[in-house]
N, C-alpha and C positions, 0 to 999 in steps of 0.2 A: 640339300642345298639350303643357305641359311636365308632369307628375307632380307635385301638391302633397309638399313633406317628411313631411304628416300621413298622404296617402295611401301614401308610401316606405314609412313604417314598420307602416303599415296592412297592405299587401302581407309586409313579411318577417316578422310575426306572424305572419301568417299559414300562411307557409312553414313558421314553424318549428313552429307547433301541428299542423300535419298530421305532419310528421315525428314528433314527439313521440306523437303518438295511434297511429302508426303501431309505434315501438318500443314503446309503456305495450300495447300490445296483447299482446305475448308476457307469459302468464300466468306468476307465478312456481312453480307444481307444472312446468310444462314446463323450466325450466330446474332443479329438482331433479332431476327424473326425468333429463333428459339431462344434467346435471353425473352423477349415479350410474353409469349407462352408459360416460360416458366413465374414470371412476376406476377402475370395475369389468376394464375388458377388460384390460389390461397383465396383468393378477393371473389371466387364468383359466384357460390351457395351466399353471399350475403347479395350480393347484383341479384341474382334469382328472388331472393327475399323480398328484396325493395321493387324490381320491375315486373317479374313472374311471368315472361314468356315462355310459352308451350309449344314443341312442333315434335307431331305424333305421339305425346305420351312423356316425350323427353323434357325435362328442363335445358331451354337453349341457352343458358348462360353458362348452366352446369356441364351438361354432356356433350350441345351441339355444339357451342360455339370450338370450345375448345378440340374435339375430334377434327372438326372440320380444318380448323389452324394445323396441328399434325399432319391431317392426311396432303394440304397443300405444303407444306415445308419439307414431306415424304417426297413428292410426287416432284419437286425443282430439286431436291438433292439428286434424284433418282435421274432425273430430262439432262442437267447439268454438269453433275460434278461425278456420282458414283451410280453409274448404270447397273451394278448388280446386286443393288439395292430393289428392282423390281422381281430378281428373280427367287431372291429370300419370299418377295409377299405373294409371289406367287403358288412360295412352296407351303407358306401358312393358310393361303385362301386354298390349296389344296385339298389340308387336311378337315377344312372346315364343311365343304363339300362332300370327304370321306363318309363323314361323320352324317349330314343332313343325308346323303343317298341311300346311306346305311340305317337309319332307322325309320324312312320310309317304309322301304320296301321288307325293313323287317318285322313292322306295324309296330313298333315300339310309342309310334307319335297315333297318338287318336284322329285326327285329321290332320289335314294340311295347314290348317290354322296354328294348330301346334309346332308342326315344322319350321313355321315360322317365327312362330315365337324362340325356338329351341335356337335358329338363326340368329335370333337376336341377343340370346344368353351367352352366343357363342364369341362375341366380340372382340372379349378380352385375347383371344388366340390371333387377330389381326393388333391390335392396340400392346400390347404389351409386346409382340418382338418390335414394330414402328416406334416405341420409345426407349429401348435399348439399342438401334442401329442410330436414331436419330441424334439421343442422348453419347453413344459412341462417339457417332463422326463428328460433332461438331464441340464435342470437350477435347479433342486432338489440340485445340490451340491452347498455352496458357494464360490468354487473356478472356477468351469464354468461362474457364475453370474457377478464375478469380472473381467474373462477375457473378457466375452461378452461385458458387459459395459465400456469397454477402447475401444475394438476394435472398436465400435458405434461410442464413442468420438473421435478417432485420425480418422477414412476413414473419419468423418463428415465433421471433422475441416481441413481436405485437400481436400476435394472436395470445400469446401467452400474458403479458399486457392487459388485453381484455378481459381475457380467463378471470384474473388475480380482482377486477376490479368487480368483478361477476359477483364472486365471494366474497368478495369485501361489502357488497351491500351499496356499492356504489350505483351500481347499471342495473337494472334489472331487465333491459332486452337478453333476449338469446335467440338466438336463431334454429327455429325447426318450423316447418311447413305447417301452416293452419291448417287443424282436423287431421292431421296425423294420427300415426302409430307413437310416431315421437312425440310430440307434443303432449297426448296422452301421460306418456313416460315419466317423460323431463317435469311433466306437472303436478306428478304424483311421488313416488317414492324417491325417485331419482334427482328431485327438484334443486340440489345442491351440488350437480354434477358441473361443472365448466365444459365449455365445447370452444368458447374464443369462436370466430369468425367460420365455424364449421358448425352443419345441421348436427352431426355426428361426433358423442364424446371421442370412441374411438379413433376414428378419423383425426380427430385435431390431435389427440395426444400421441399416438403413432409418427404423426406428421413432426411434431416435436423433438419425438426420438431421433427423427434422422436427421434433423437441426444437430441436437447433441452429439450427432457422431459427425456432423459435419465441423464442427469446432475441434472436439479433440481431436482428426484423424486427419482433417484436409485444412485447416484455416491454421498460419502459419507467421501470421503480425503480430500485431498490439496484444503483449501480456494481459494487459490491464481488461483488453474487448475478451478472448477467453474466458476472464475471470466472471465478469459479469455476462456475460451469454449465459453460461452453464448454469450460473445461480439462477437468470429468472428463468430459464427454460425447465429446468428443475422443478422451482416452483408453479409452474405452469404445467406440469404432468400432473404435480402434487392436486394441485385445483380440481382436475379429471378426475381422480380417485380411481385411474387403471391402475390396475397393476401389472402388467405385462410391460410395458413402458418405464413406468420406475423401474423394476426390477431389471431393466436391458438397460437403461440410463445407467444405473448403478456397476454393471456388468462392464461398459464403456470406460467409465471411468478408471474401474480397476484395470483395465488394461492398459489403457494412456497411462496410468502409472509402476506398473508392473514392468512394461517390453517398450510402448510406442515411443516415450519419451524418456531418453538415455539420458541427460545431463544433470546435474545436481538442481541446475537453475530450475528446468524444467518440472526434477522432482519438488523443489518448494511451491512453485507456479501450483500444481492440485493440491499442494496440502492447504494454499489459502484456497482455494476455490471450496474444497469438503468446508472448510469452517467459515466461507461466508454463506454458503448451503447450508448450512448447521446453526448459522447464527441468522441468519433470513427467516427459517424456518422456525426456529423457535420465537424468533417476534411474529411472523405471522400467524403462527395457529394459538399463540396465546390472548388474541383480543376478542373481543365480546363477538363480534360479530361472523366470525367464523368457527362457533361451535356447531351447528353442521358440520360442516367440511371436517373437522377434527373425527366427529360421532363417525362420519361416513370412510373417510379410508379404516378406521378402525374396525369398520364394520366389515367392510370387503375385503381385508385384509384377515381379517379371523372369523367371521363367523358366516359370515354368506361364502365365504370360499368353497366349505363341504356342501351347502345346496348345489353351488355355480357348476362345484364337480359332476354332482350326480345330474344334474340338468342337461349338460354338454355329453355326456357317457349316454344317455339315453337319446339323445339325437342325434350322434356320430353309431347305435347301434341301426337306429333309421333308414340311415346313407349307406351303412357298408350291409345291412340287407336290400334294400332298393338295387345296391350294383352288385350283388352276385345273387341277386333272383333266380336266372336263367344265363346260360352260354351268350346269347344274344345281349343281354345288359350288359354283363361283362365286357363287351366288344364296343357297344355302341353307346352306352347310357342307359341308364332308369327310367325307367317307364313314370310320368306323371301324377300317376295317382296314387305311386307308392309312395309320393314322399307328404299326401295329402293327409294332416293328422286333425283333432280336434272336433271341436263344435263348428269351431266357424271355417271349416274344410279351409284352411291355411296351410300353405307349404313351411311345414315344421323345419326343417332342416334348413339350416341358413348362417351358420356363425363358423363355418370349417372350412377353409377356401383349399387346402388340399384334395378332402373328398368334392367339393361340389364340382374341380376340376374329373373328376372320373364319374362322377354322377353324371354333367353336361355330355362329353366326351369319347368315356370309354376308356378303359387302360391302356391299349394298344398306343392310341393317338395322340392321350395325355401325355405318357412315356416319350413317344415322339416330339409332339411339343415342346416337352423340358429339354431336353437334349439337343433338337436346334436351338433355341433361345440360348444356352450355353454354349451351345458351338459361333455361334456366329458372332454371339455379344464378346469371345473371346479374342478376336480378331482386333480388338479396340482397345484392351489390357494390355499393360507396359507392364504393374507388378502385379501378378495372379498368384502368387505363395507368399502371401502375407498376412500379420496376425491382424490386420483391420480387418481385409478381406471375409477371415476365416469369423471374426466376431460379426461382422454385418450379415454374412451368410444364415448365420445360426440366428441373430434377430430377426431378419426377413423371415423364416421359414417359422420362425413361433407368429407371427403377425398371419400369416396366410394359413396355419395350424390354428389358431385360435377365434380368427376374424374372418371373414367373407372377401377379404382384401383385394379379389381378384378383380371385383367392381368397384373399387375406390380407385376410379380415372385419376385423380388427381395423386394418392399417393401413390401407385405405381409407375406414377413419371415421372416423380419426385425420388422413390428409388432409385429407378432408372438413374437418375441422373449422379444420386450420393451413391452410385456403386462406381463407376467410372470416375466422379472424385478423389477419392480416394483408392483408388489404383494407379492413377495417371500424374499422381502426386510425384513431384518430382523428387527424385532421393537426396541431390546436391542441395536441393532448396530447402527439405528437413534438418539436413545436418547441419545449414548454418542458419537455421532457428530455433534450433538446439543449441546453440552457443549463445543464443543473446540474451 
């Protein structure tokens, strides 16, 4: 029996009123409250800086305030609109329970005190699915998608901004905590690194990269605003002297011109962008005042590269002996004082946000963990087999491979949120910004 054409279009009404009641469902107080949160964070290690409120340990500008915002804009999405949104966090405080009961009782934690602590390392397994279901549901509309992807673009391009004036010899603030570890750092060998509005080079130039991939991959107007985005944010990795970041910048780009962007127009749009990258770059590392920064990516791009290597190889041997000590590490986590190395008994281990995930955790539950996060954050994806997709996958997984990423609160929301950008991107909407 063939389908009447009345019943054709019967049926994709249909289609599309479900869908539509499905997006009209995300309340507009949820996407203030999370546009706020997202504008708020870039801004608040420098709030900390200037006010320096403390409660328990924590910086409240840095970790409380903003957790707190989360957990209340979790907790009325959950009362309000999507009730099975509790039963996701219930299955993450789960595993996290799993984990604390399990290495009690398997004396893996030296006291209770440690249990507690271990509790608190444990965080990121509540906080990270709450910024993928959060970031999910309330990018459903495309008017959150389009605020969210400016607001990425303007804190990027002003932290990068600062970066540039950092090295310029203009500013000489930088933000890291009096009597630090970093401060030490930043004041000694590294003293030419940029951070912009971040205590953390890392941090800010990470944060940068997914500016970058929020331009080419989700931002869809003003030729002219791509053009110049890409250039200072470019130059604001450049300032950092990462190199994981440039080198994923670079990798970005090539795909935006290889696959993302089909039209001729669109191919001329990067070739000006490579040559005002090209032409930025060469006025900016050619004047007096940024020979540093010149000496310095040079430097960590050839010759500190083979220490960095052997430095990271011998503390990723640290981790992966700490978790296969015994049957019981394996299961539960590393025991504490295997990962204590040094003179000044410091936990060595600290730059691999993959292992430290099975070091906290355990294999079992880690395993666990990824697989929900994936399962559930997929529920919120319109295109999941795509080549942004597949490029953002493989830069998030070197950022959490190479960095401690899992406790940068602030760029894992910021993920969170350029990952559902750019999958929720609409495909009509591409194709005819590709023609203009």
């Amino acid at each position: 029996m063939v389908a009447q054409p009345d019943t054709l279009k019967a049926l994709a009404f249909a289609r599309k009123d479900v869908s539509l009641r499905a997006v009209d469902d995300v309340p507009d107080w949820a996407i203030i409250f999370f546009i706020g949160i997202l504008a708020y964070l870039p801004y608040a290690e420098f709030l900390h800086d200037q006010l320096g409120y403390q409660l328990f340990g924590f910086a409240a500008e840095v970790t409380v305030v903003p957790t707190v915002a989360v957990c209340i804009l979790f907790v009325m999405i959950g009362m309000f609109r999507k009730p099975t949104l509790f039963v996701y966090a219930l299955l993450f405080l789960g595993l996290i329970v799993i984990v604390l009961l399990s290495r009690y009782f398997l004396g893996l934690d030296l006291s209770l005190y440690d249990t507690l602590r271990q509790a608190v390392g444990l965080r990121y397994m509540m906080l990270i699915p709450m910024y993928i279901l959060i970031a999910g549901y309330t990018l459903q509309r495309s008017l959150s998608r389009k605020l969210a992807s400016r607001i990425i673009m303007i804190n990027a391009a002003f932290a990068a901004f600062v970066a540039m004036l950092y090295v310029s010899g203009l500013i000489t603030y930088r933000l890291v905590p009096e009597g630090s570890e970093l401060q030490a750092l930043y004041g000694g060998s590294e003293i030419s690194r940029a951070s912009g509005l971040s205590a953390g080079v890392n941090v800010y130039s990470n944060f940068l990269l997914l500016a970058v991939i929020v331009v080419c991959f989700a931002y869809d107007r003003s030729v002219l605003v791509r053009v110049a985005s890409v250039a200072v944010l470019i130059l604001g990795i450049l300032a950092s002297q990462s190199r994981w970041p440039l080198m994923s910048a670079v990798a970005v780009l090539g795909a935006t011109v290889l696959v993302h962007e089909r039209s001729g127009n669109k191919k001329r749009l990067l070739v000006v962008v490579f040559a005002v990258v090209f032409a930025l770059t060469l006025a900016y590392l050619t004047t007096d005042s940024t020979d540093r920064l010149v000496g310095g990516v040079k430097g960590r791009l050839s010759q500190e590269m083979g220490d960095d290597i052997g430095i990271r190889q011998s503390k990723y041997e640290i981790g992966l002996n700490a978790i296969f000590e015994s049957s019981y590490t394996a299961l539960a986590g590393a025991t504490p004082e295997n990962l204590i190395q040094g003179y000044r008994q410091e936990y060595i281990f600290s730059d691999n946000g993959i292992l430290s995930m099975f070091i906290s955790a355990g294999i079992p539950v880690t395993l666990l963990f990824v697989f929900f996060c994936y399962w559930y954050g997929r529920q919120f994806v319109r295109n999941s087999r795509t080549l942004r997709l597949y490029v953002f996958g493989a830069i998030a997984l070197g950022v959490a491979f190479f960095n401690n990423a899992i406790y940068w609160d602030s760029w894992l929301f910021h993920a969170a949120v350029v990952c559902f950008l750019i999958t929720n991107t609409d495909p009509t909407a591409e194709s005819a910004a590709g023609g203009s």
